[in-house]
Structure formats: structure tokens, C-alpha cells
C-alpha positions as MATLAB code, in Angstrom:
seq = 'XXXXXXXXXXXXXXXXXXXXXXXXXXXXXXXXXXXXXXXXXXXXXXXXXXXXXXXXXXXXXXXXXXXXXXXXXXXXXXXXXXXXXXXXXXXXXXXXXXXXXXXXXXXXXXXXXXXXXXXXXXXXXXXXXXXXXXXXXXXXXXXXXXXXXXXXXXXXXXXXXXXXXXXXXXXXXXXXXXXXXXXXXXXXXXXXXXXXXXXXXXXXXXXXXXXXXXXXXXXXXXXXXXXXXXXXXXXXXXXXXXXXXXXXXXXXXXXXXXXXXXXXXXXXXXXXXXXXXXXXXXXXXXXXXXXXXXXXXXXXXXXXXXXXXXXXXXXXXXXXXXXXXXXXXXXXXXXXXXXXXXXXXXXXXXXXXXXXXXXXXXXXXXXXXXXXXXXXXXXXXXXXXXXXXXXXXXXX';
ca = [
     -32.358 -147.079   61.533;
     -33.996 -150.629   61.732;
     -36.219 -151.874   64.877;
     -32.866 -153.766   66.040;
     -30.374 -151.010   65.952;
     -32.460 -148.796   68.149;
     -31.029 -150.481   71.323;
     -30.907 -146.950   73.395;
     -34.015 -145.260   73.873;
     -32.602 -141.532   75.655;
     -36.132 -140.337   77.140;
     -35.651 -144.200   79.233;
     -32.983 -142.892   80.819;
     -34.935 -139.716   82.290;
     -37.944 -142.347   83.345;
     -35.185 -144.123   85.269;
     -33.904 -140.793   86.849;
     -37.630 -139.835   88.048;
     -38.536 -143.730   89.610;
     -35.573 -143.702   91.738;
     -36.216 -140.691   93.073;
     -39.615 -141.785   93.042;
     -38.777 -144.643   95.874;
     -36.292 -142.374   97.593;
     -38.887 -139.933   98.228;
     -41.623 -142.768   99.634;
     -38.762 -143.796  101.866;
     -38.317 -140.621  103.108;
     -42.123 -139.926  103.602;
     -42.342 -143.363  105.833;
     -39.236 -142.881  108.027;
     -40.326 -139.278  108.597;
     -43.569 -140.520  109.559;
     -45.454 -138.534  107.015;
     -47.432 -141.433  105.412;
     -49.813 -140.920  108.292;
     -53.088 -141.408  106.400;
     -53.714 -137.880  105.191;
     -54.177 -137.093  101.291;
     -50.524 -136.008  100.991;
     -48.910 -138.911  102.832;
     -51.083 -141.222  100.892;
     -49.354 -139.828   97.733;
     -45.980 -139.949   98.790;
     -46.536 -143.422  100.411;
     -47.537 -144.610   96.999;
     -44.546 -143.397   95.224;
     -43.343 -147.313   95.563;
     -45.452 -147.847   92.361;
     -41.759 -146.240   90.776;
     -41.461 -149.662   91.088;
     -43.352 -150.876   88.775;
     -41.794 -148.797   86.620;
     -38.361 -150.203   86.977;
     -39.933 -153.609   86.193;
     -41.856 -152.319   83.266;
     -38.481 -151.155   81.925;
     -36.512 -154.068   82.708;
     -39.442 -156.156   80.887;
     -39.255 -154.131   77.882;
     -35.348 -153.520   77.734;
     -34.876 -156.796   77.795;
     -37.613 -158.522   76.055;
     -36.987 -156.034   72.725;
     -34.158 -158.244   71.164;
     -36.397 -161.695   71.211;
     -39.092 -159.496   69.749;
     -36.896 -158.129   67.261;
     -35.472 -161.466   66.189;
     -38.866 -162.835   66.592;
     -39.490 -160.950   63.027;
     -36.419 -161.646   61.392;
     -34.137 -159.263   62.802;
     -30.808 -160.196   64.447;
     -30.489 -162.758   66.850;
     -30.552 -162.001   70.841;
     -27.298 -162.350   72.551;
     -26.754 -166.063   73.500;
     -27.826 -166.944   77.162;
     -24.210 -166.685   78.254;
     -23.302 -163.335   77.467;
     -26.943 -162.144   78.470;
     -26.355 -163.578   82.224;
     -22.920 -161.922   82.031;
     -23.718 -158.426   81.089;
     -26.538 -159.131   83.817;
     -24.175 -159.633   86.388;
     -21.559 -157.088   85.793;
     -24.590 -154.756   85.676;
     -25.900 -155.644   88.888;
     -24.088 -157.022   91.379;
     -20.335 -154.942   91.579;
     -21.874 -152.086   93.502;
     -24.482 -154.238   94.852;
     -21.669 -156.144   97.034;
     -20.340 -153.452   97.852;
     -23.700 -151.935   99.327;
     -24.043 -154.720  101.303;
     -20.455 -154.979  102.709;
     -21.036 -151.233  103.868;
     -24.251 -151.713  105.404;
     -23.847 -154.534  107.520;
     -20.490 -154.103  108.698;
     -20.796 -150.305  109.411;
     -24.740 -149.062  109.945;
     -25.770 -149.324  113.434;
     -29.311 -149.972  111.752;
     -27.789 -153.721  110.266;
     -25.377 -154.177  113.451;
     -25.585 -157.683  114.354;
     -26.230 -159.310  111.101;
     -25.212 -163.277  111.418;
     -24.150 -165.497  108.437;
     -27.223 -166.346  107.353;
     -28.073 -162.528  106.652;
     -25.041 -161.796  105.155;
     -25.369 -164.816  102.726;
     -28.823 -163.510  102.049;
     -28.219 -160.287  101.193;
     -25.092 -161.297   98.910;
     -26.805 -163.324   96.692;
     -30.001 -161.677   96.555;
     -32.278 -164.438   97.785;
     -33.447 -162.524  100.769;
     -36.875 -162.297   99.981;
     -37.143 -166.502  100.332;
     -34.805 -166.336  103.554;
     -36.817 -165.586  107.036;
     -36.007 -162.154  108.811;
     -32.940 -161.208  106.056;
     -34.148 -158.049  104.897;
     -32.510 -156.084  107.425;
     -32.251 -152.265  107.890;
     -30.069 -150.091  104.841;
     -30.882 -153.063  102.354;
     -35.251 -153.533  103.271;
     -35.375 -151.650   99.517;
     -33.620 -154.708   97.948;
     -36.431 -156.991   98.308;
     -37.669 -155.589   94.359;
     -34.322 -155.922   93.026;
     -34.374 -160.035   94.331;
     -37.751 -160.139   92.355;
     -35.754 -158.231   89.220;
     -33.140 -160.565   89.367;
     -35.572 -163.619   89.283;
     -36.816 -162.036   86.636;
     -33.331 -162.001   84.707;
     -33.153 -165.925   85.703;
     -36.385 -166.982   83.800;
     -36.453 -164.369   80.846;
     -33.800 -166.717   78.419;
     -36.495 -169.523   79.596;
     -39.703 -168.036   78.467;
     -38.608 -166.484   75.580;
     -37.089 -170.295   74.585;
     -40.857 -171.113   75.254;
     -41.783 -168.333   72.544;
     -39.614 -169.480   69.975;
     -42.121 -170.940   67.819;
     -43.931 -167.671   67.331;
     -42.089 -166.130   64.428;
     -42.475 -164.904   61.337;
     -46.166 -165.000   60.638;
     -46.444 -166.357   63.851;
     -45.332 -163.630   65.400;
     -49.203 -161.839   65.475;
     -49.759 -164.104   68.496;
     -46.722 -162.987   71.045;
     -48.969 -159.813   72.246;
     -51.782 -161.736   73.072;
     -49.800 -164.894   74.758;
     -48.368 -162.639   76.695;
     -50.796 -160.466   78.018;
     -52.713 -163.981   78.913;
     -49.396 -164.573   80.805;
     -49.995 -161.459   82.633;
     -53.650 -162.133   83.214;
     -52.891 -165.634   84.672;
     -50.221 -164.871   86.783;
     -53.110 -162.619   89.034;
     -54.216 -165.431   90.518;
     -50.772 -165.951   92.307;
     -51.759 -164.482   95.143;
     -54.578 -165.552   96.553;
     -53.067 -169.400   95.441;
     -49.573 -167.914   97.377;
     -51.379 -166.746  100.383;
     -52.284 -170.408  101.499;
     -48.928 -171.735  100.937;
     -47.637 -173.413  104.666;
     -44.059 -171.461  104.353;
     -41.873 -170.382  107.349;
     -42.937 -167.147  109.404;
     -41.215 -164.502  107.555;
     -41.583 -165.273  104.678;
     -44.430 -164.781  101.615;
     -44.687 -166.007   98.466;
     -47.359 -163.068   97.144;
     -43.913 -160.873   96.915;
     -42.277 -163.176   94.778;
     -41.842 -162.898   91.061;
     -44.945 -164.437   89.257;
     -47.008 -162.256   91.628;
     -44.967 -159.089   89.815;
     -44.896 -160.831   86.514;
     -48.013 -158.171   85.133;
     -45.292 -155.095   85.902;
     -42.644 -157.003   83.895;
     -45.630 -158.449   80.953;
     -46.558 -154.610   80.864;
     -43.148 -153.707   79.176;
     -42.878 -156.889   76.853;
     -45.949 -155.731   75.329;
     -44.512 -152.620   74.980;
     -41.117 -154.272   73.440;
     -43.428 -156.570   70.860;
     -45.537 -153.278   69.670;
     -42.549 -151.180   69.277;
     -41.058 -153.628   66.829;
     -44.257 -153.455   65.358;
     -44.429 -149.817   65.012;
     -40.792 -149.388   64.556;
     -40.426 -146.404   61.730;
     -43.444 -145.734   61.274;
     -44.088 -141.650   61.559;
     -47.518 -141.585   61.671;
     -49.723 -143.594   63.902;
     -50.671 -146.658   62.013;
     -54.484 -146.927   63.814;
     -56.629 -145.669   66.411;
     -54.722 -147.655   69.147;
     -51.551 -146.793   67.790;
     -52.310 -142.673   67.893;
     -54.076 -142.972   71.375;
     -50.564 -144.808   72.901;
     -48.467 -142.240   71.326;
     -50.122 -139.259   72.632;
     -49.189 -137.953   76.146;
     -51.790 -135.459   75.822;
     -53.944 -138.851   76.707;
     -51.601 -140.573   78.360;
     -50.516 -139.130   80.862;
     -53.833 -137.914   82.264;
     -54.229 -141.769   82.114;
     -51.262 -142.411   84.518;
     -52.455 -139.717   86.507;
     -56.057 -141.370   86.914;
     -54.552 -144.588   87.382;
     -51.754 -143.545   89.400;
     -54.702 -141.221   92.048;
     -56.547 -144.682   92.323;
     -53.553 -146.273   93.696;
     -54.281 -144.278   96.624;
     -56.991 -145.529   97.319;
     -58.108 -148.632   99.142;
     -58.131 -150.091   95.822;
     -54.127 -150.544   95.884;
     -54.288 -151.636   99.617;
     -52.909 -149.380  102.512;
     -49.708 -147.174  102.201;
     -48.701 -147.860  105.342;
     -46.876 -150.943  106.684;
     -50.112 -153.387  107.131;
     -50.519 -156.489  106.095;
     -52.385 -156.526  102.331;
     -54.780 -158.234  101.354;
     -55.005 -160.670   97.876;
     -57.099 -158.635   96.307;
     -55.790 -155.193   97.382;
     -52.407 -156.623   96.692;
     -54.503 -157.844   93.058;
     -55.487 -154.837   92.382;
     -51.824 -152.723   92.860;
     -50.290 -155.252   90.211;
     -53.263 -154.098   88.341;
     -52.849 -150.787   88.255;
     -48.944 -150.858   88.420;
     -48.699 -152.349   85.281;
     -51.463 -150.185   83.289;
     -49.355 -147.361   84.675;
     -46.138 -148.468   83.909;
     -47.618 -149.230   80.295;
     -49.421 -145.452   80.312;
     -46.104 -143.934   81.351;
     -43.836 -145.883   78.871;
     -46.082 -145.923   75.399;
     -45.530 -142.484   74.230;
     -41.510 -142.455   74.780;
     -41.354 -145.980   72.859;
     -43.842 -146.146   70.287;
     -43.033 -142.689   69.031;
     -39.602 -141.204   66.987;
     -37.131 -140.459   69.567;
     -36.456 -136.995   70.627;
     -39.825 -136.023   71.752;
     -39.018 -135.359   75.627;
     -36.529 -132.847   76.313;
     -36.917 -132.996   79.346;
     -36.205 -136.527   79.868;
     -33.399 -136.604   77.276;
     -31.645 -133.390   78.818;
     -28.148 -134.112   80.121;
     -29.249 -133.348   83.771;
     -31.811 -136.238   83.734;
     -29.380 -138.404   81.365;
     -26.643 -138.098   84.014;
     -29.685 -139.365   86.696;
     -30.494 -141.945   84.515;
     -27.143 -143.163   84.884;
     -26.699 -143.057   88.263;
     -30.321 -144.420   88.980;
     -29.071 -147.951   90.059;
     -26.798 -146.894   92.362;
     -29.523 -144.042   93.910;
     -31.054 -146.973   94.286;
     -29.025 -149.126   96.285;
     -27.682 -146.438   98.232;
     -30.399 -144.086   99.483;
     -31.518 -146.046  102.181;
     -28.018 -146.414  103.943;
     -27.406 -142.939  103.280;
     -30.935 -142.151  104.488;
     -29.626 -143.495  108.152;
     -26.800 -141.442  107.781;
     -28.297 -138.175  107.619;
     -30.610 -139.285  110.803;
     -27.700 -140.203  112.600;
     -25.653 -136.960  111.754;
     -28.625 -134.209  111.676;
     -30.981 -135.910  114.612;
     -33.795 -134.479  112.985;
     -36.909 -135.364  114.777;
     -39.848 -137.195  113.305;
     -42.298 -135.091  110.505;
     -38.633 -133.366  109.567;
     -39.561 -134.666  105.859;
     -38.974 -131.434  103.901;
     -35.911 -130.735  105.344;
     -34.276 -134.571  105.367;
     -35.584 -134.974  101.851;
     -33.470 -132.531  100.004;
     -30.362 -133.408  101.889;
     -31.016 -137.263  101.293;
     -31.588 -136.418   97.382;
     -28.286 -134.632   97.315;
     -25.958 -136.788   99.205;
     -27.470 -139.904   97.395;
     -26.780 -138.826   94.318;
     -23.219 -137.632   94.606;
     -22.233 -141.567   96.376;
     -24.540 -142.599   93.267;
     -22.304 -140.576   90.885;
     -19.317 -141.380   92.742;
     -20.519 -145.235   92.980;
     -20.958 -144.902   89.412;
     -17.179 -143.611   88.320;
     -15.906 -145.983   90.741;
     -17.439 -149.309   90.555;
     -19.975 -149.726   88.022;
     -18.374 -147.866   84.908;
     -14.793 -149.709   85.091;
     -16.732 -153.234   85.778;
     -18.615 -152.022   82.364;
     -15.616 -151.747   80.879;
     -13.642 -155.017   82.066;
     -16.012 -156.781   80.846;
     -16.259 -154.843   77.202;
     -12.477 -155.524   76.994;
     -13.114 -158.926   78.256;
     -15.672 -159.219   75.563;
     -13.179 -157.483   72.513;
     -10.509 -160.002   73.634;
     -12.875 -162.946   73.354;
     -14.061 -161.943   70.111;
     -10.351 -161.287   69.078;
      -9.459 -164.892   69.778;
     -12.254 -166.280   68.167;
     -11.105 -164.515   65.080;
      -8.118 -165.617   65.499;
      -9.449 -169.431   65.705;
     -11.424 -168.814   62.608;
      -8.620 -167.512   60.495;
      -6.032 -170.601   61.508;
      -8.504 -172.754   60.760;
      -9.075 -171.283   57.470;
      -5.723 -171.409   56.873;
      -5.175 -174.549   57.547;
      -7.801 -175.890   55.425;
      -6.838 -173.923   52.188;
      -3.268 -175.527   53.113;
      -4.793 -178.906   53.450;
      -7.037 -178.436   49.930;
      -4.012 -177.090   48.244;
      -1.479 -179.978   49.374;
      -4.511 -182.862   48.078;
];
């Protein structure tokens, strides 16, 4: 198997299973009031570093085929069919989300034009006052879907570095990531409308995204290759280092150091300091499952977690709206977190699965027969015009 036909990466799946639940449960914790400054709210009110996570994957998902073809391999897909695999991926049950929410959750009644176009087209997080209850979770997937805008851009700005070249994409890269840290306290002085903030917006996550193109460059580089190559190589592959690592990094994300868990207002350098740490832990989490051969996480790979994985996206967009639902029909009072959790986790995933059967899997596969008949045609094209040139040649 070469470094560009490994496109699916099973234990992935699993990480995306475990960081969706990973927000669900912080979303619990908060609206249960249990991120109330003790040690155990403090952990569950940090579980919003799954998103980093989701970024990290998304950076190195999508970044692998540029740094495949960035050392001869095949080409990555051309800029059109990226941005339409992008949006069949995203936005089918993402619409549909939103058209639930606001016209039917008492907790988005009210929403006027200028929320609704928000929300729609994901640009809420540049709009005043348009994250609105149900849909406040969507504010990282407007930052993912920046990210999708600019990633055909950059990697047009790394086209030079190939072949021999290549060497220097790791280090370009992680001197993107160290630049982009001083976002913030540039963003923080920027005279925008109440409402708004510019710290939240994409180049201030770009380290959680640069964390999995690093990834995507080294495991091109390592593709194959059984044994660790160096030092660096065997510590990233080990979990029996790694994930203490996460665990370190992921305990001092508790801490002051990450800026509160609550709801108040952050700081530059606490907010600094969680892209920090996100993206080390994103990197710590991710390293072993893509540097190594597949199949060395069960668990992960299991069909429980696989079946997760694919319904993580729509856990995602869903949790929150079914989150008021379970309020609304159970009343349980504030602190109720251990018994709203389990019932949230459950009824989220079955509208995820059924979200999933419904909506996301037959807009997957419009658009693969959309694809085969487009490919069919061109064929087609290419064969007549063969044709006709042999019966051109022949006739002269």
C-alpha cells in the first residue's frame, strides 16, 4: 500500500466518536451547572479542547493529499471537486439543524432574518448576537469551514516545495503555526461591532489545524516504514509516552494556564496559551494512530466506535437541540448532570444515526453518482474525439 492509497485511517474514526462525545459531555456539565469551579467541573468544562481535536483531524485529513503529491505521489483532487465533496459533507444535515432549531425550539424562538441568514451560511461567528440557543456549538464548525475556504489557497502557496524541496514543508508550517499566536492579542484591539471578536476566528485556531498538517507531512514521511526510523519517530509512535503526554497536557488545560472554564471573558494570553496546548494535544493524541501500521487500536477500530465515528458529525450538530429537549420533557432541576447525561448521549446518537441514514449517506451518494456520471461523459468526450481524429488522419 503506498502513502497515497492509505486515504482511511479506521482508529480516526474512533478519535472522532470520543471528541464528540467529548463536547456533548462539556455541554452537559455547563447547562447542568456542574462547571462550578471544583476539580471535577474544571475537567468536564475543559472537555471543549475535543475541539481541537476535530481541527487537528480536519488539518491532517485534508492536508495528506498535497503532502502526498508534494513527493511525487498522485495529484490532490482539483479545487472544484474538493469544495464539492466539502459541501455535500457538511452542510445537508447542517440545514436541516438549523431549520429545526429555529423554527421549533423555544430556546431559538424569535430568530429574525438576519439570524436565520447567519446560521445558514455559517458566518455567524462575524454576525453580532447570531449564535443563538440549539446552534451556540456551531461557532467551531464556522471556523472549520473557513478553514476548508483557505486550505486549496495555502497549499497553492506550498507548491514550490516539492521533491527535494519538500524537507522544508514541516518547518514552514510549524512557523505558520507559531506566527499565527500573535493573532490575538493583534485581534483584541480591533474596533469591531459589540458582539463580535476576532480572537475566535480562524487564524487564531490555525495552531489546532497546523498541528494535524504536521502530522499529514510526517506520515508521508514515515509511510511503510515498520520500525521507527529515529528517536523522534519511536517516541511519536509510542502511546506508552504519548498518552501520558496528552494527559499532562490535557490536566494543565485546567488550569489558569488555558483561561477559565466557565463563561468569562479570556484573556490573550490565557486564550494563547489554550491554542497552545490544544494543538500539542491534538498532535499527542493523533501521532501514534498515524505514524504507526494500522490496526493497532482495537478499541478505536471496533465496529461500536466505527459506527460513532460515523455518526460523529451529526452528534455534533444535534446534541445541543436535543439537549433542550430532554430539559423541556424531564424538568430536571439544575446539578441533574448524571442523570441528563446518559439520556442526552442516547437520544443524540440515535437522531445522529437516524440523521445519518437519512440525510447525510444518500447526499454521499448523489453526489458519487453525480461524480460516476461526470466521469462517464468525460469518457465519452475523450473517445469521440479520438475517433474522430483517427477518422480525420485516416481520410488525409
Amino acid at each position: 500500500m503506498t502513502a497515497a492509497q492509505r486515504a482511511f485511517f479506521p482508529a480516526l474514526e474512533g478519535v472522532r466518536a470520543v471528541a464528540a462525545l467529548g463536547v456533548l459531555t462539556t455541554h452537559v456539565a455547563f447547562q447542568t451547572n456542574l462547571v462550578d469551579g471544583s476539580p471535577l467541573g474544571a475537567v468536564l468544562g475543559r472537555l471543549d479542547m475535543a475541539v481541537a481535536v476535530f481541527f487537528a483531524l480536519s488539518g491532517f485529513l485534508l492536508w495528506r493529499p498535497h503532502a502526498v503529491a508534494a513527493r511525487g505521489g498522485p495529484a490532490a483532487a482539483s479545487i472544484r471537486r474538493y469544495f464539492r465533496h466539502r459541501v455535500v459533507r457538511i452542510w445537508p444535515a447542517y440545514v436541516v439543524v438549523v431549520v429545526v432549531v429555529l423554527s421549533l425550539l423555544p430556546v431559538a424562538r424569535g430568530a429574525d432574518l438576519q439570524v436565520w441568514l447567519a446560521n445558514l451560511f455559517l458566518v455567524q461567528i462575524y454576525v453580532p448576537y447570531t449564535l443563538t440557543g440549539g446552534l451556540t456549538q456551531m461557532w467551531s464548525l464556522a471556523v472549520e469551514v473557513s478553514f476548508y475556504a483557505v486550505l486549496p489557497f495555502v497549499a497553492l502557496g506550498f507548491a514550490r516545495l516539492r521533491g527535494p524541496r519538500a524537507r522544508l514543508r514541516v518547518p514552514v508550517l510549524l512557523g505558520v503555526g507559531l506566527l499565527s499566536l500573535v493573532w490575538a492579542p493583534i485581534a483584541a484591539g480591533f474596533p469591531l461591532t459589540a458582539g463580535v471578536s476576532a480572537t475566535g476566528w480562524l487564524p487564531g485556531h490555525l495552531p489546532w489545524f497546523v498541528a494535524g498538517m504536521v502530522l499529514a507531512e510526517l506520515s508521508v514521511i514515515w509511510h511503510g516504514v515498520s520500525r521507527p526510523t529515529n528517536g523522534v519517530h519511536r517516541l511519536l509512535v509510542d502511546r506508552r509516552v504519548m498518552l501520558p503526554v496528552a494527559l499532562v497536557l490535557y490536566v494543565a488545560a485546567c488550569t489558569p494556564l488555558a483561561g477559565p472554564t466557565g463563561l468569562d471573558a479570556v484573556s490573550s494570553s490565557a486564550f494563547v496559551g489554550k491554542m497552545v496546548l490544544g494543538a500539542l494535544l491534538g498532535f499527542a493524541l493523533l501521532a501514534p494512530l498515524v505514524l504507526a501500521p494500522p490496526g493497532r487500536s482495537r478499541w478505536l477500530e471496533s465496529a461500536p466506535m466505527q459506527a460513532l465515528g460515523r455518526w460523529s458529525y451529526a452528534i455534533f450538530i444535534w446534541h445541543l437541540a436535543v439537549l433542550s429537549v430532554v430539559f423541556a420533557l424531564f424538568g430536571f432541576a439544575s446539578g441533574a448532570f448524571w442523570l441528563i447525561w446518559p439520556i442526552t448521549v442516547v437520544l443524540s446518537v440515535a437522531v445522529a444515526a437516524a440523521s445519518y441514514g437519512f440525510i447525510e449517506e444518500p447526499a454521499r451518494q448523489w453526489l458519487r453518482a453525480y461524480e460516476s456520471r461526470r466521469s462517464q461523459r468525460r469518457s465519452g468526450q475523450a473517445a469521440d474525439a479520438n475517433t474522430t481524429l483517427i477518422a480525420t488522419s485516416a481520410g488525409s
